[in-house]
VOGU-3710 file (C-alpha; in Angstrom, 3 decimals, decimal comma):
1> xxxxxxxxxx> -4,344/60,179/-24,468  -2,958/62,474/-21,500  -4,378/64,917/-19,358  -2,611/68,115/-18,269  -3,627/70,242/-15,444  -2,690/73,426/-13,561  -3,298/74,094/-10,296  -3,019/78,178/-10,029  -4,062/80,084/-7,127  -7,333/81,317/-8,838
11> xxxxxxxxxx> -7,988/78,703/-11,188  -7,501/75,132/-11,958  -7,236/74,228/-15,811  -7,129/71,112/-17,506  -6,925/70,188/-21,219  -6,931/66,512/-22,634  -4,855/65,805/-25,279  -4,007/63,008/-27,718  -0,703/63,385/-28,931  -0,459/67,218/-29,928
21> xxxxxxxxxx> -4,327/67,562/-30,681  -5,845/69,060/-27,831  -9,297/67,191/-27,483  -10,977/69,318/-25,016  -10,687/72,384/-22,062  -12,035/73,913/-19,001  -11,023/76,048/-16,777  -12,670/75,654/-13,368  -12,085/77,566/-9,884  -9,089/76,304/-7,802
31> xxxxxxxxxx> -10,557/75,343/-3,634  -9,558/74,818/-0,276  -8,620/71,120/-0,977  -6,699/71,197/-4,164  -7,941/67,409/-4,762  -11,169/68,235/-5,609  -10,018/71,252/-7,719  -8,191/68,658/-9,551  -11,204/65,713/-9,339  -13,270/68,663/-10,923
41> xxxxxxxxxx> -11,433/70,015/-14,035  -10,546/66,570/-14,962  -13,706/65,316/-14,598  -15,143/68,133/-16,647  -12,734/67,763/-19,364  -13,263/63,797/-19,786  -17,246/64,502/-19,694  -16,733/67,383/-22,726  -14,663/64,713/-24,909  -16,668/61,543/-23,699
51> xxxxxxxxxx> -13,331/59,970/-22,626  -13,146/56,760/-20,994  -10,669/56,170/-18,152  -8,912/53,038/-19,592  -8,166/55,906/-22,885  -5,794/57,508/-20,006  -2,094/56,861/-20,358  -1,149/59,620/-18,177  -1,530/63,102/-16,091  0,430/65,634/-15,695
61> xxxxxxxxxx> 0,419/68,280/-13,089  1,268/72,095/-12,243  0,813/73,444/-9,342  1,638/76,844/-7,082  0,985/75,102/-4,198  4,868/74,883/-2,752  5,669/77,947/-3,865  2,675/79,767/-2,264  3,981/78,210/1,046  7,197/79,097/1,188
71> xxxxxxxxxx> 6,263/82,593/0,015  3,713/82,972/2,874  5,563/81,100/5,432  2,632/79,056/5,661  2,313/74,770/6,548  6,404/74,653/6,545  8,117/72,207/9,106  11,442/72,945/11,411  14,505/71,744/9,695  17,973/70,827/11,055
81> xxxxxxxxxx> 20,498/72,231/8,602  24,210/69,905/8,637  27,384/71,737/7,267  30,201/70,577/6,528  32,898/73,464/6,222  34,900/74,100/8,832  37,738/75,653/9,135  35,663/77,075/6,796  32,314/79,905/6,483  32,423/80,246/9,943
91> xxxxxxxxxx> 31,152/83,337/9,840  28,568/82,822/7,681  26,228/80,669/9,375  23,018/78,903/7,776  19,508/80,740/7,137  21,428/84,389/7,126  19,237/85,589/4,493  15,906/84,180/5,934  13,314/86,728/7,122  11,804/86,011/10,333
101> xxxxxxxxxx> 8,538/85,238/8,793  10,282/81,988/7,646  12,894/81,793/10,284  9,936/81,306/13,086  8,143/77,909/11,067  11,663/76,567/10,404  13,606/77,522/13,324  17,629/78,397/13,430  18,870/74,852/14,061  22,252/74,358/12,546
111> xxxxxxxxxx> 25,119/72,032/13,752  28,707/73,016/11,524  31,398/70,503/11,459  34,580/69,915/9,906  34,889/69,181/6,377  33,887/70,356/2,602  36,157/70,203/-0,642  37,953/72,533/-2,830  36,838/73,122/-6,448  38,931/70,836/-7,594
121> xxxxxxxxxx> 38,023/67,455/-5,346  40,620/68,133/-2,269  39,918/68,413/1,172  39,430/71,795/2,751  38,874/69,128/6,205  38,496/65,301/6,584  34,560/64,978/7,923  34,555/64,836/11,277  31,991/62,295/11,604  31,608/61,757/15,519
131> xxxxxxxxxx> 30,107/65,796/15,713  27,803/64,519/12,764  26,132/61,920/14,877  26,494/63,655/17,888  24,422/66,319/16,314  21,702/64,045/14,906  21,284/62,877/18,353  20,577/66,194/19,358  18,504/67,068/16,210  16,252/63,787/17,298
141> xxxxxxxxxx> 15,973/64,766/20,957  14,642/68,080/19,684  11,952/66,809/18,115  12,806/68,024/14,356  12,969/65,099/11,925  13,418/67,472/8,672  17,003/67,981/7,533  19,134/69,555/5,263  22,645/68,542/4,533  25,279/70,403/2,287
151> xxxxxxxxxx> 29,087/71,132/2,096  31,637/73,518/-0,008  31,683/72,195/-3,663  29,039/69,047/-2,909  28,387/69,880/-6,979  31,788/68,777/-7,728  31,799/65,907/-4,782  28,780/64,356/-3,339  30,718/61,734/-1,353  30,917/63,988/1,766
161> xxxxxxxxxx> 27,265/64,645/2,161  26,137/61,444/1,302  28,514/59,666/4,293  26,310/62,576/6,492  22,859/61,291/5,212  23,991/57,998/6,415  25,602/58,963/9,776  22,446/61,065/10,466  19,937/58,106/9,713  22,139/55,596/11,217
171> xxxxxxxxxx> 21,607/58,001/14,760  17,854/59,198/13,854  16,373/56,423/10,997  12,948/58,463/10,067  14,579/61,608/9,632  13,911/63,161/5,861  16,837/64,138/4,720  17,970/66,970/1,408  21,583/66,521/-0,113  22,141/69,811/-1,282
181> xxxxxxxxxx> 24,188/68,283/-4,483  20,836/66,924/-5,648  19,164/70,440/-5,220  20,874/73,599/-6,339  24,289/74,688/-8,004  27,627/75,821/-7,066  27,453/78,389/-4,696  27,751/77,093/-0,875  24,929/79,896/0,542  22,148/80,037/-2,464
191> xxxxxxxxxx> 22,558/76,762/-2,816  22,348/75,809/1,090  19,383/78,001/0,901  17,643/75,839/-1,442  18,097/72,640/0,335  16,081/74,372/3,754  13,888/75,268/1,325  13,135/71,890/0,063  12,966/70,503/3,621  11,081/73,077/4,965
201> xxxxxxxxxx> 8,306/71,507/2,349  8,545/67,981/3,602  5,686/67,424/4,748  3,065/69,569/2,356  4,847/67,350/-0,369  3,666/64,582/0,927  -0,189/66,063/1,734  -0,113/67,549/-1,685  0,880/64,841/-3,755  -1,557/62,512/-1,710
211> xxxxxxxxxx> -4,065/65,071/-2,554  -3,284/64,414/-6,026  -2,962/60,460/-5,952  -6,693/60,797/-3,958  -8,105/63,241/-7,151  -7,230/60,551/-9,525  -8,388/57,456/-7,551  -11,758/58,804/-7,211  -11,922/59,508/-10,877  -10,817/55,590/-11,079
221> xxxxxxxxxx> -7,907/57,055/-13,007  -5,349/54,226/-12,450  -2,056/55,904/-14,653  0,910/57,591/-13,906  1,386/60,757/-13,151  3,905/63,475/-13,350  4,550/66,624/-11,457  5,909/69,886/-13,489  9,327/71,500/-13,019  10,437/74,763/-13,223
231> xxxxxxxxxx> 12,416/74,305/-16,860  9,241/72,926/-18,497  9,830/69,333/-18,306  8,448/66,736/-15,803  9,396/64,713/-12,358  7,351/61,641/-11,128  5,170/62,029/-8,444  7,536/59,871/-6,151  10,612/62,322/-7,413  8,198/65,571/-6,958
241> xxxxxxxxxx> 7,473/64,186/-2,974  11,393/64,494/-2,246  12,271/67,687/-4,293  9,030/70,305/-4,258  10,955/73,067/-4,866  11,845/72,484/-8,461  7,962/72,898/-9,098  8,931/77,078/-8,589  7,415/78,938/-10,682  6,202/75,734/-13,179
251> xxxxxxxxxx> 2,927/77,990/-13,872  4,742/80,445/-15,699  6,885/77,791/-17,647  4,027/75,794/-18,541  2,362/78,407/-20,071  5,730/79,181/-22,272  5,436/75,405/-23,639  1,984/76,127/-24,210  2,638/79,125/-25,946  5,673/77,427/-28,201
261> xxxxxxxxxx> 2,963/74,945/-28,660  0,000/76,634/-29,922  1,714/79,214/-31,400  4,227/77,414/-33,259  7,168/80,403/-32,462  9,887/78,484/-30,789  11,836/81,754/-30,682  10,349/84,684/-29,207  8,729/86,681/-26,224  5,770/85,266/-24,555
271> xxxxxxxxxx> 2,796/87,443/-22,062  0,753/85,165/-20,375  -1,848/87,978/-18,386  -3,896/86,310/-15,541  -5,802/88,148/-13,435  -3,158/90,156/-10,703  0,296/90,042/-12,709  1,226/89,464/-16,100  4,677/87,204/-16,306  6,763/87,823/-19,783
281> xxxxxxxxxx> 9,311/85,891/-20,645  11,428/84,531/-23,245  11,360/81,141/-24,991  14,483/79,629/-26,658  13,986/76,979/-28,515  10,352/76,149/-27,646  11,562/76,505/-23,683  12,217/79,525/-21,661  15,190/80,636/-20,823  16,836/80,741/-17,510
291> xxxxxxxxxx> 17,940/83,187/-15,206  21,614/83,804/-15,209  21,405/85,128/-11,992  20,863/84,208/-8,448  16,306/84,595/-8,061  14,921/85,317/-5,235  12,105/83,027/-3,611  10,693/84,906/-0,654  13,164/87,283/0,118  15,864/84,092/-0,016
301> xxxxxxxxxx> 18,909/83,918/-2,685  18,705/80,574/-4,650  20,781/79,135/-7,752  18,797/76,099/-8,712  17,217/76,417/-12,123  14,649/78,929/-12,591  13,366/80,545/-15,281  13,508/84,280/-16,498  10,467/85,820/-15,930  9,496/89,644/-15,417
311> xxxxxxxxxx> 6,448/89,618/-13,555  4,081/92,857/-13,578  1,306/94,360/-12,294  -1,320/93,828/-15,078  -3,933/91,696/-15,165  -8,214/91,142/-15,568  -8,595/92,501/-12,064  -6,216/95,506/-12,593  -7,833/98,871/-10,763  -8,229/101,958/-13,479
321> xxxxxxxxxx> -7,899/104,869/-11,632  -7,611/108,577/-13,042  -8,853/110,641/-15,890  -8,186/110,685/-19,251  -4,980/113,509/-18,499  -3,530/111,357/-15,697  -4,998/107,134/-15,902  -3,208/104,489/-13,957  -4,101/100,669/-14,389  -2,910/98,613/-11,340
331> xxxxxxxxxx> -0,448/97,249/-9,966  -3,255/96,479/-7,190  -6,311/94,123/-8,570  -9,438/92,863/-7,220  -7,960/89,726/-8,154  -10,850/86,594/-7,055  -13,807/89,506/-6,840  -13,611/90,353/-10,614  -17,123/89,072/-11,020  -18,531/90,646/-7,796
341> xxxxxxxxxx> -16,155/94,326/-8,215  -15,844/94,512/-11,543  -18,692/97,151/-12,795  -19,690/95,164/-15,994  -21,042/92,715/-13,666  -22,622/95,356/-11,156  -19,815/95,898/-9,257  -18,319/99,287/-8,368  -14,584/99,536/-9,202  -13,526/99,865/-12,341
351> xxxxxxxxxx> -10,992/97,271/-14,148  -9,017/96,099/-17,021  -11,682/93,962/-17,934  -14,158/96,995/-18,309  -11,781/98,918/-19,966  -11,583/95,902/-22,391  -15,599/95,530/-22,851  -15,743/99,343/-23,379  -13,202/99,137/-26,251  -14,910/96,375/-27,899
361> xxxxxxxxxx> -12,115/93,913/-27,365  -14,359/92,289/-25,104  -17,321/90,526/-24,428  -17,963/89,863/-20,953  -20,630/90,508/-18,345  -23,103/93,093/-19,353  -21,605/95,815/-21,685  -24,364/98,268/-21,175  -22,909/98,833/-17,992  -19,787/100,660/-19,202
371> xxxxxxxxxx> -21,650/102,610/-21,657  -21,669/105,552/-19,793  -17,579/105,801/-19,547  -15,787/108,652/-21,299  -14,060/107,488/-24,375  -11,112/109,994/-23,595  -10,906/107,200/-20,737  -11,090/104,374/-22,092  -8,718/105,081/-25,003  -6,348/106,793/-22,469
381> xxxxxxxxxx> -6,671/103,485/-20,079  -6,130/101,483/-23,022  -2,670/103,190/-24,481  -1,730/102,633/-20,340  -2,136/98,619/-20,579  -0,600/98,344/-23,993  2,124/100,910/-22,711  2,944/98,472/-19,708  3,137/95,581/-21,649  5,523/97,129/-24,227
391> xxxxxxxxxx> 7,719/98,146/-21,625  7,963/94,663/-20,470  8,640/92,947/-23,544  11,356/95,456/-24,156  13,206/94,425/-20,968  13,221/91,073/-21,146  14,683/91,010/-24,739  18,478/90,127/-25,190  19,038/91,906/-28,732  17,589/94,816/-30,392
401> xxxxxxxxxx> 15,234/94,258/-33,367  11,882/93,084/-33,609  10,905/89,434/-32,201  7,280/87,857/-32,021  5,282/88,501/-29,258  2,650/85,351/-27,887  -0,309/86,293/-25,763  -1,311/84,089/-23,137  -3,638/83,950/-20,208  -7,514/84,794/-19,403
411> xxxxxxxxxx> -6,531/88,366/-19,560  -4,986/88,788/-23,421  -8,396/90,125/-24,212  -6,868/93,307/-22,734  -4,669/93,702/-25,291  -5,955/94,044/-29,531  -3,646/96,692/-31,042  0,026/96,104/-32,281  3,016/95,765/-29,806  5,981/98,042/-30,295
421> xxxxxxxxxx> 9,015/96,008/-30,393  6,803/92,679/-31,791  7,318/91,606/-35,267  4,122/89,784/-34,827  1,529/89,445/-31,623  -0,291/85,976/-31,791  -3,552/85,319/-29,515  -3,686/81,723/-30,322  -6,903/79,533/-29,605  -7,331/78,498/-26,231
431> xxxxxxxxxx> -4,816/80,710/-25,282  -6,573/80,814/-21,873  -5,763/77,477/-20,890  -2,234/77,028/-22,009  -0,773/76,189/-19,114  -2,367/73,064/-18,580  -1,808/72,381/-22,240  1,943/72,846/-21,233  2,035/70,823/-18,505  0,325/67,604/-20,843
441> xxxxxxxxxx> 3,352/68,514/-23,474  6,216/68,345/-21,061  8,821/66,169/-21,550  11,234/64,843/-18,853  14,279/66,407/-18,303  18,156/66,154/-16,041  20,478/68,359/-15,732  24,242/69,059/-14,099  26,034/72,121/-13,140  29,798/71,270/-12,200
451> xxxxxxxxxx> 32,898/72,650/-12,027  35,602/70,307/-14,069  39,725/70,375/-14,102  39,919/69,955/-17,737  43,903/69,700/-17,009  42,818/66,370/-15,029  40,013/65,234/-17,182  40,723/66,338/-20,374  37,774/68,510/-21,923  36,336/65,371/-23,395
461> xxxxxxxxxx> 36,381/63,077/-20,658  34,858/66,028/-18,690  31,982/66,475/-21,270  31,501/63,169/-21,368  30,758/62,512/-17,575  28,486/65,674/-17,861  26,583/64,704/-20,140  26,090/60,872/-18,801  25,272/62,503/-15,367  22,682/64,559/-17,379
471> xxxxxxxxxx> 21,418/61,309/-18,829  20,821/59,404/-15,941  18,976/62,218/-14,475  16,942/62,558/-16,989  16,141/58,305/-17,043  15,955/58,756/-12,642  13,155/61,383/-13,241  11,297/59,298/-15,307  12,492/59,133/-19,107  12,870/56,551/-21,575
481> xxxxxxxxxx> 16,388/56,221/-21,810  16,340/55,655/-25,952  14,736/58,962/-26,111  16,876/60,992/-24,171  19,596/63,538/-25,906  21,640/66,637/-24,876  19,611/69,445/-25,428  22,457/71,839/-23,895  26,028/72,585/-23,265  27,249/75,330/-21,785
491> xxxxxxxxxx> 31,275/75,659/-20,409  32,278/78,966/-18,260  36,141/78,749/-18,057  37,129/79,951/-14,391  40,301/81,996/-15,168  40,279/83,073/-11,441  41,090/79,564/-10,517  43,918/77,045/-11,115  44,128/73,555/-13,399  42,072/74,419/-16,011
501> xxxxxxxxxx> 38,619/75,026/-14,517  35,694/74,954/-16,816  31,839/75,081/-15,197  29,894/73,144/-17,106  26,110/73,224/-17,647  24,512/70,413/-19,236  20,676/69,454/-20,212  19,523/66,286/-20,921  15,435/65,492/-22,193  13,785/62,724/-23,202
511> xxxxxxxxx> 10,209/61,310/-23,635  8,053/59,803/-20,922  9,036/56,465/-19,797  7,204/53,166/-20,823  3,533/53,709/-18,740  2,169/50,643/-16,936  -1,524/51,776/-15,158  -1,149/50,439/-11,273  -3,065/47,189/-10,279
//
């Protein structure tokens, strides 16, 4: 049996599952200390099913935690960034994009040397190795002990920042370094941006995964456990310490697998409504798909993996405001005070939710307490909420036809009429808690994003290096190497560059890992 659990900023869900059957639920409010959050959905969920703790094989986690912080600016640490570039991007220097609410936790500390490669493996510069040291030196006398290291084309050569990482701890040996090759994609400034990111989260990585670690040895729960990523698979906790940002937005992609899951549509649109926002995205082959584009975290340009996900303003706590002539639902919410705003629990503001109850899609809090709105209303309100949502499923589709539509979330109650665009619109059972049924599906996964000279390498030697890189990824994060297979391939011919350049994209998944419980 496994548990999966999802740490959201309102509420923290858990669901226990044995293989695919999903033994039990709860939903329980997310708190200060995210440990005992955790300590208490589990807990609950063990105590519905009458689980013993030696029936545990393993946990899995989601959580919003790191990208909350780096949203809000909030418990981030100074970071040293290390270049190597020049002659090159001189002009461009690190953290450009940054807003000062980010710039002032993680300071402006960069140190640009000589150095970097061309697409295709050359030398723009040797590495000039005595500024490297000479600027750890620095970095330590400065106090700041979290760095991030990257160079041109580090995707396509790794060699370069990985002699850095050593100069740097050689000079300054407790300093927690990020190799930008291990973080993002090509692209020198996204992916640059990425690695500060990652560093900038050293240390709540550590206090959050302890936090975790502490949750499980209170509930004497001895077995692994595994941290979610952003493409719906899963990272050990050990892997999840040194590379928090690939848990961006994991919420909304667990509740995608969740969706695949209970639903059983591997192919279609999926609306998981919570109680602010309302993400929609689109699954492909049981997983969502990626963004194709830079996303922004924070007001910063990224390329690591991430999915596709239109988030709107639409959710339980939505604000109805208008008549029947002229209604508007949201984009602001009273979000955490539903049950103290909301009227049909004798509050004064008037929601989604009671727009819901009033329909008779509903049946929360005390009904009698709508009774007195104007139908005109409430059927004008609800048209609004269906209206937003159909809008949103219509953007995020890639062809035209109809496709089926899976609703997800706490706040799918809102919805209980047909979807334009939908071929179908499933509520499945316990739709409310499918992210944390999500996160206890996930499998774990690698991936590599390179550019290749097939007039070197030959399109099959170049494949097959891809795809072992993938592998081994994939077996580093935790997977049981006879399990793991190519899930993807994807090849982007370069015609604006020379020798045959291809980028290649390849996925790699594979089941958890043989499962030992610690001593």
């Amino acid at each position: 049996m496994h548990i999966g659990v999802d740490v959201g900023g309102t509420n923290t869900d858990a669901a226990l599952l044995d293989g695919n059957k999903v033994l039990s639920s709860i939903k329980s409010p997310t708190t200060d200390d995210v440990g005992l959050g955790v300590v208490g959905a589990i807990g609950q969920v063990m105590q519905q099913s009458g689980c013993k703790v030696s029936d545990i094989s393993s946990v899995m986690i989601g959580t919003t935690q790191f990208t909350n912080a780096f949203v809000e600016g909030k418990k981030l640490v100074p970071v040293a960034t290390f270049r190597a570039a020049l002659p090159a991007t001189r002009d461009v220097m690190p953290m450009v994009e940054f807003p000062p609410h980010l710039k002032k936790p993680i300071g402006d500390l960069s140190y640009l040397v000589s150095g970097g490669y061309e697409f295709d493996g050359r030398h723009i510069a040797p590495l000039d190795e005595l500024a490297v040291a000479k600027g750890a030196r620095d970095m330590k006398a400065r106090g700041v002990n979290s760095v991030a290291v990257s160079s041109v084309f580090a995707p396509i050569n790794d060699q370069m920042e990985k002699r850095m990482a050593e100069i740097i701890l050689n000079e300054a040996p407790d300093a927690e370094l990020t190799l930008s090759s291990e973080i993002g994609r090509v692209g020198l400034i996204e992916r640059e941006n990425a690695t500060i990111m990652n560093a900038s989260l050293a240390a709540l990585s550590r206090t959050v995964v302890n936090a975790f670690r502490s949750a499980l040895a209170e509930l004497d729960i001895t077995c692994p456990f595994y941290i979610s990523q952003n493409d719906g698979t899963l990272m050990t906790a050990e892997f999840a310490e040194k590379y928090p940002v690939l848990t961006f937005a994991s919420g909304p992609t667990n509740s995608m697998r969740g969706a695949a899951f209970l639903s059983g549509i591997e192919d279609g649109i999926v609306v998981d409504i919570g109680g602010t926002t309302s993400d929609v995205g689109v699954l492909k082959g049981g997983f969502p798909r990626e963004s194709a584009i830079s996303v922004d975290i924070g007001s910063v340009r990224t390329n690591f993996r991430m999915p596709d996900v239109l988030a709107i303003g639409l959710g339980g706590g939505s604000i109805v405001r208008g008549n029947s002539d002229n209604v508007r639902v949201g984009p602001d919410s009273v979000a955490l005070n539903l049950t103290n705003k909301a009227l049909v629990f004798g509050g004064d503001t008037l929601t989604s939710t009671d727009i819901a109850v009033a329909a008779g899609y509903a049946d929360i809090g005390d009904k009698s307490l709508v009774s007195h709105l104007d139908p005109a209303l409430v059927e004008a309100a609800v048209d609004c909420i269906h209206a937003l949502i159909e809008d949103a499923v219509d953007r995020v589709k890639s062809s035209k036809g109809n496709v089926p539509v899976v609703l997800v979330g706490g706040g799918s109650v809102l919805l209980n009429r047909p979807i334009k665009g939908a071929s179908e619109a499933i509520k499945p059972e316990l739709s409310g808690v499918a992210n944390a049924i999500g996160a206890g599906l996930a499998q774990v996964g690698g991936e590599v994003d390179r550019v290749y000279s097939y007039g070197d390498l030959g399109r099959d030697g170049a494949l097959d290096h891809a795809r072992k890189e993938a592998t081994d990824r994939a077996v580093n994060a935790g997977a049981s190497a006879d399990t793991v297979s190519i899930v993807s391939i994807e090849e982007v011919p370069l015609t604006y560059l020379p020798a045959g350049a291809v980028r290649v994209k390849v996925k790699a998944i594979g089941d958890l890992g043989p499962q030992e419980h610690a001593a």
